[in-house]
MIDOSE-1310 file (N, C-alpha, C; in nm, 2 decimals, decimal comma, always signed):
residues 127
xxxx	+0,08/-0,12/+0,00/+0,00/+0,00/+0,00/+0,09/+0,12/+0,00; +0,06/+0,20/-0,09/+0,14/+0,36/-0,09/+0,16/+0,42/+0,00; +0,22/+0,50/+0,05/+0,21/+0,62/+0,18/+0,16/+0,72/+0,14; +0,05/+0,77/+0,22/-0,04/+0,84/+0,20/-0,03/+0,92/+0,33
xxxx	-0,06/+1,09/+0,34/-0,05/+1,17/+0,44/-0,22/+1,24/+0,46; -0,26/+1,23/+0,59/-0,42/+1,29/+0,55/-0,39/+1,45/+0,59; -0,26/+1,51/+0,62/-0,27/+1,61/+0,66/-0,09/+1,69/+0,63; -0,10/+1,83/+0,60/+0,05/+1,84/+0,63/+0,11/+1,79/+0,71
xxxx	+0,07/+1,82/+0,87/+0,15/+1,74/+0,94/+0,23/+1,64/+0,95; +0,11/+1,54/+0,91/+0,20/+1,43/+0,90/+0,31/+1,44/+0,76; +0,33/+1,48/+0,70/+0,39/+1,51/+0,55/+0,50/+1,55/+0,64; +0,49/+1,66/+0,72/+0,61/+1,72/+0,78/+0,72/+1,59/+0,87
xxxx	+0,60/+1,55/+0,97/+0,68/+1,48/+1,01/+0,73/+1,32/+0,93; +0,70/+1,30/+0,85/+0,71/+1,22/+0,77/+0,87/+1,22/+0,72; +0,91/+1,32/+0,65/+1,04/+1,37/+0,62/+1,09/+1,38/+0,74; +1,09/+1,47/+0,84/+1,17/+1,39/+0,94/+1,19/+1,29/+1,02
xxxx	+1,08/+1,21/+0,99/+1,13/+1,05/+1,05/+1,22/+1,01/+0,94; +1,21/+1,08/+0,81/+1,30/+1,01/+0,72/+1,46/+1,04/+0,76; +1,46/+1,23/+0,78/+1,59/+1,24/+0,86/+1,68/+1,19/+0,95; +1,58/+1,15/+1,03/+1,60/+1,09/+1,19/+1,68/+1,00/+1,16
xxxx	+1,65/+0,94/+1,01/+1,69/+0,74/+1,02/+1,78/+0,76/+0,89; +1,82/+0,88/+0,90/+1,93/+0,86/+0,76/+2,12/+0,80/+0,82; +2,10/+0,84/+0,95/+2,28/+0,80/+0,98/+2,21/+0,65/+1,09; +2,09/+0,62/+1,10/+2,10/+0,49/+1,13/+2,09/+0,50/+1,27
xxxx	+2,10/+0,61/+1,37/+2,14/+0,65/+1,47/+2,03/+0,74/+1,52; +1,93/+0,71/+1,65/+1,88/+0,80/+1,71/+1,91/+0,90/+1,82; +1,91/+1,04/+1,85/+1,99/+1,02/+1,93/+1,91/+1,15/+2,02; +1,93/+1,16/+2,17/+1,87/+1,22/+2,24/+1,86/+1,35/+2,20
xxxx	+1,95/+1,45/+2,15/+1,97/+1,58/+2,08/+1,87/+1,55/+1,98; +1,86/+1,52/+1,93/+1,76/+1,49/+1,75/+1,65/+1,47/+1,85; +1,55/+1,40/+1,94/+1,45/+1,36/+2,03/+1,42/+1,53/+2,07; +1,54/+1,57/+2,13/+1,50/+1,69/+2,22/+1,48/+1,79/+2,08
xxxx	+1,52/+1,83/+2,01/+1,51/+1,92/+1,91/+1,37/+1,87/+1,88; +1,32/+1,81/+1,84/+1,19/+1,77/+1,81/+1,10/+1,84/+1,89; +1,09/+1,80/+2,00/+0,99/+1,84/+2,14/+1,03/+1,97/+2,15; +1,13/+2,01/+2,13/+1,16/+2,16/+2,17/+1,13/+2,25/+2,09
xxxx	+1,15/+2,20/+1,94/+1,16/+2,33/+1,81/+1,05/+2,29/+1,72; +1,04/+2,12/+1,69/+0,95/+2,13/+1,61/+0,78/+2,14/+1,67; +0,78/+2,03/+1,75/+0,67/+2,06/+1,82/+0,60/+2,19/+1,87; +0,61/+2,27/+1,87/+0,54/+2,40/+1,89/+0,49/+2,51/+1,76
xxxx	+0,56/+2,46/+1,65/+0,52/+2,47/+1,51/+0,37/+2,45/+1,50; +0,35/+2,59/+1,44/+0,21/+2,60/+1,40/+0,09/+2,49/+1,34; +0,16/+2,43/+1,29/+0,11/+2,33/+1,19/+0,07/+2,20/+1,28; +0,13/+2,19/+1,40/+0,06/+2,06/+1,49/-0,01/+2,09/+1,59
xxxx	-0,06/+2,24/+1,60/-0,19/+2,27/+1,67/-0,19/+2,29/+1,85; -0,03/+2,32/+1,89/-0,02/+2,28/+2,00/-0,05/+2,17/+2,09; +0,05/+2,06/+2,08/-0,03/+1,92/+2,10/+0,01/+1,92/+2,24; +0,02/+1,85/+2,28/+0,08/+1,79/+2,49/+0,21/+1,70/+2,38
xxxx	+0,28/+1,66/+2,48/+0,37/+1,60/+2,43/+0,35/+1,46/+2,45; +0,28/+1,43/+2,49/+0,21/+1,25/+2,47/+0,13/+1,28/+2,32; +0,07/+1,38/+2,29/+0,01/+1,37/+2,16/+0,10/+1,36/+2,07; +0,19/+1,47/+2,08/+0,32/+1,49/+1,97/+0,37/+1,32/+1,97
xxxx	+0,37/+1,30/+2,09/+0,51/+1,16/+2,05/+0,42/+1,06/+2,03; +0,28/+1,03/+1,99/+0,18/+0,93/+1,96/+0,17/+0,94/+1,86; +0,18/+1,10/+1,75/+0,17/+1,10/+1,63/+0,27/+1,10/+1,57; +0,42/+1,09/+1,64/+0,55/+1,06/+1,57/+0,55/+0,96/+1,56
xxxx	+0,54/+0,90/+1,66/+0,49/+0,70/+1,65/+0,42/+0,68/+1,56; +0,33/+0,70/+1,49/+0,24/+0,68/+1,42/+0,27/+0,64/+1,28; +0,34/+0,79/+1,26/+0,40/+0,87/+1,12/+0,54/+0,74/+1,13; +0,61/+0,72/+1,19/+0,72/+0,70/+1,19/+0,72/+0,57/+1,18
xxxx	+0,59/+0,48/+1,24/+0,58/+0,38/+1,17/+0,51/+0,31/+1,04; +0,42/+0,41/+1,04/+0,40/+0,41/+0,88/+0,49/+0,41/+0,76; +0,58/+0,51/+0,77/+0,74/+0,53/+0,70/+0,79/+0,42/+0,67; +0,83/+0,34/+0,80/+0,92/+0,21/+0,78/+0,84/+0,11/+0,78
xxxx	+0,69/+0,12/+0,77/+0,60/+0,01/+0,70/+0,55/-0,02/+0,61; +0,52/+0,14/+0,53/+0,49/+0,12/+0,40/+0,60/+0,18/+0,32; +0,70/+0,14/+0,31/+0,83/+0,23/+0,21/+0,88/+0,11/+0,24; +0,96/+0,07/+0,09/+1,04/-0,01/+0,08/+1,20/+0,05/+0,16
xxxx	+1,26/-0,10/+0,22/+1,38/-0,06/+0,26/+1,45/-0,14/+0,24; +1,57/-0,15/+0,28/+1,73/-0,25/+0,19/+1,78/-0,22/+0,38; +1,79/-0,33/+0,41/+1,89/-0,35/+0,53/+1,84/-0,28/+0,61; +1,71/-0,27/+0,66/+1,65/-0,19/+0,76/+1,64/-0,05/+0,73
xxxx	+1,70/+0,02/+0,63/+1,69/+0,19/+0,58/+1,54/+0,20/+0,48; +1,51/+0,30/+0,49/+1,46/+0,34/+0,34/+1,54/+0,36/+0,21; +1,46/+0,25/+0,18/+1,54/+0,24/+0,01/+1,53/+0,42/-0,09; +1,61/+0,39/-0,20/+1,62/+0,53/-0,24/+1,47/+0,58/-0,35
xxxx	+1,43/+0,47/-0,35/+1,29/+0,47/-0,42/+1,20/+0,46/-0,34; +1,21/+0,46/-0,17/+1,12/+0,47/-0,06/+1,13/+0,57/-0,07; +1,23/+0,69/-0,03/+1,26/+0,80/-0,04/+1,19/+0,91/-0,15; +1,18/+0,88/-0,25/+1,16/+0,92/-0,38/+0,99/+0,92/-0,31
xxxx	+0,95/+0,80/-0,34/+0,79/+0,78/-0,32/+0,76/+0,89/-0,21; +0,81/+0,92/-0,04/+0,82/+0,98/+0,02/+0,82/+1,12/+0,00; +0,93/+1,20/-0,03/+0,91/+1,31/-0,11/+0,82/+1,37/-0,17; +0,78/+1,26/-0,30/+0,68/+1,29/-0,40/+0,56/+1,31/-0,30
xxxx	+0,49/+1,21/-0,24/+0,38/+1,22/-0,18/+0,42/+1,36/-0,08; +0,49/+1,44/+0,00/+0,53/+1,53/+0,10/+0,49/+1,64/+0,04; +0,56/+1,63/-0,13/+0,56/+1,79/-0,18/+0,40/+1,79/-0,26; +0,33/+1,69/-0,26/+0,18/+1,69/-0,29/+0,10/+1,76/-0,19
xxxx	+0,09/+1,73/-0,07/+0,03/+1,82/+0,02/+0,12/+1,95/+0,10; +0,19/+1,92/+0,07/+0,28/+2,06/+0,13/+0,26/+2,20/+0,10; +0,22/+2,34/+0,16/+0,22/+2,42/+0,05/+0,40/+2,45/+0,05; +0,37/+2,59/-0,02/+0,53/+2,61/-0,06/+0,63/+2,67/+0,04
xxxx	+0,55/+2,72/+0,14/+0,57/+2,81/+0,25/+0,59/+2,69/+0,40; +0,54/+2,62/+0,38/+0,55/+2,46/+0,47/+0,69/+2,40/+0,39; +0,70/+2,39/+0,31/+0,83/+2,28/+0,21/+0,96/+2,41/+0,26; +0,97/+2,53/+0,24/+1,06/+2,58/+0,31/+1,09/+2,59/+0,44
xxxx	+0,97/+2,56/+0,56/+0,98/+2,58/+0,64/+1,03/+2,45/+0,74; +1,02/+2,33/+0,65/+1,04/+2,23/+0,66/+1,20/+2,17/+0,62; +1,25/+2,22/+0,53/+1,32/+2,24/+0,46/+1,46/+2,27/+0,58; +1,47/+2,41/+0,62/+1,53/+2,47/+0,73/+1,51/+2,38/+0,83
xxxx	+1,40/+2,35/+0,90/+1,39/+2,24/+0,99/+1,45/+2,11/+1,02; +1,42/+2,03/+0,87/+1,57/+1,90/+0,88/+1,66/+1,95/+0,84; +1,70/+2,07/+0,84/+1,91/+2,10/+0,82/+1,92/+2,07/+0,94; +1,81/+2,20/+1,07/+1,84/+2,25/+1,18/+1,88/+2,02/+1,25
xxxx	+1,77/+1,96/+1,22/+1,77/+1,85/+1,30/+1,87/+1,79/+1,26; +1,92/+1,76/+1,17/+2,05/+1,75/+1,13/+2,15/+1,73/+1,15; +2,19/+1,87/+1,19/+2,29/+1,99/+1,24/+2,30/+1,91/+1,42; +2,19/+1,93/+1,48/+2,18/+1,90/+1,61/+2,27/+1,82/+1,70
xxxx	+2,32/+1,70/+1,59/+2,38/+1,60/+1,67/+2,49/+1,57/+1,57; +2,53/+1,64/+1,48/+2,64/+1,63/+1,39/+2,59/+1,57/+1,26; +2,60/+1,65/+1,14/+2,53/+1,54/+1,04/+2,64/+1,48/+0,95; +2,65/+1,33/+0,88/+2,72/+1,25/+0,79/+2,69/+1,27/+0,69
xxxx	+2,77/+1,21/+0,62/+2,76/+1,22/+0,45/+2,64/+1,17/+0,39; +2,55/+1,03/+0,49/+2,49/+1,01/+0,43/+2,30/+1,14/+0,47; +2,33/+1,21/+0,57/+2,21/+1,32/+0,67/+2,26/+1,42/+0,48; +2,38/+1,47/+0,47/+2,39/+1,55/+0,37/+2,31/+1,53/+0,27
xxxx	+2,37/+1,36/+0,17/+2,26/+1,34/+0,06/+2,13/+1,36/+0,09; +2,11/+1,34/+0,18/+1,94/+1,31/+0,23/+1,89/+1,46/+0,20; +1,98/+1,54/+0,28/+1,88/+1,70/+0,26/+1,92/+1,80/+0,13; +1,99/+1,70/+0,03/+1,98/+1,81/-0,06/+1,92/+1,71/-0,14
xxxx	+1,87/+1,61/-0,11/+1,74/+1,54/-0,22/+1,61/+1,62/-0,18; +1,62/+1,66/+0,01/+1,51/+1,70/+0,06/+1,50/+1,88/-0,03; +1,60/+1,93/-0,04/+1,61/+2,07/-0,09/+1,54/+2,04/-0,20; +1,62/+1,97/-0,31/+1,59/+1,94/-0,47/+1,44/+1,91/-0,47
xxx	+1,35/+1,82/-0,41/+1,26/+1,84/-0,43/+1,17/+1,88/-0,37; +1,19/+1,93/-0,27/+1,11/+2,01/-0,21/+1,10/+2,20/-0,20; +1,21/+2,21/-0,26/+1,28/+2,38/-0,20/+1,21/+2,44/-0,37
């Protein structure tokens, strides 16, 4: 079954579960930036943070259940599929603001070569 988003939100957080899982590595810094920066983002309505981390769960497991993956990652054609579906409901003012957001999460906890490819596929199609 395709991945499907019923709302930006999830679109948003979608791409960042994808960031999250690009160096393979979760890590407290990347958790706390979430709760701290993204969560208060207009677009998730001011949740509690049991809401926020019920619909990260959610989103996060949909990602790694409906997207093909190779060795536990998202394949580059999960990715692709991902994307495409993100920048469908995104407006253009959300895809930038989103955009800046996985550098920032990124950045947080040091990012690798493979966090790099990831966000200038995220720029390329989304920016």
């Amino acid at each position: 079954m395709p991945l499907k988003f019923e709302n930006g939100a999830e679109a948003f957080l979608a791409v960042l579960a994808l960031a999250l899982g690009a160096d393979s590595v979760g890590s407290l810094k990347e958790r706390d930036f979430l709760f701290e920066k993204v969560k208060p983002l207009p677009i998730f309505g001011n949740p509690s943070s049991q809401a926020f981390s019920q619909l990260l769960g959610k989103i996060t497991d949909a990602v790694y259940t409906e997207l093909p993956t190779e060795e536990g990652a998202i394949s580059a054609a999960g990715v692709d599929q991902l994307l495409t579906e993100a920048k469908k409901i995104l407006s253009p003012e959300l895809s930038k603001t989103l955009i800046a957001t996985a550098a920032e999460l990124l950045k947080s906890d040091g990012s690798d070569e493979a966090e790099r490819v990831l966000l200038a596929k995220i720029e390329r199609v989304l920016g």
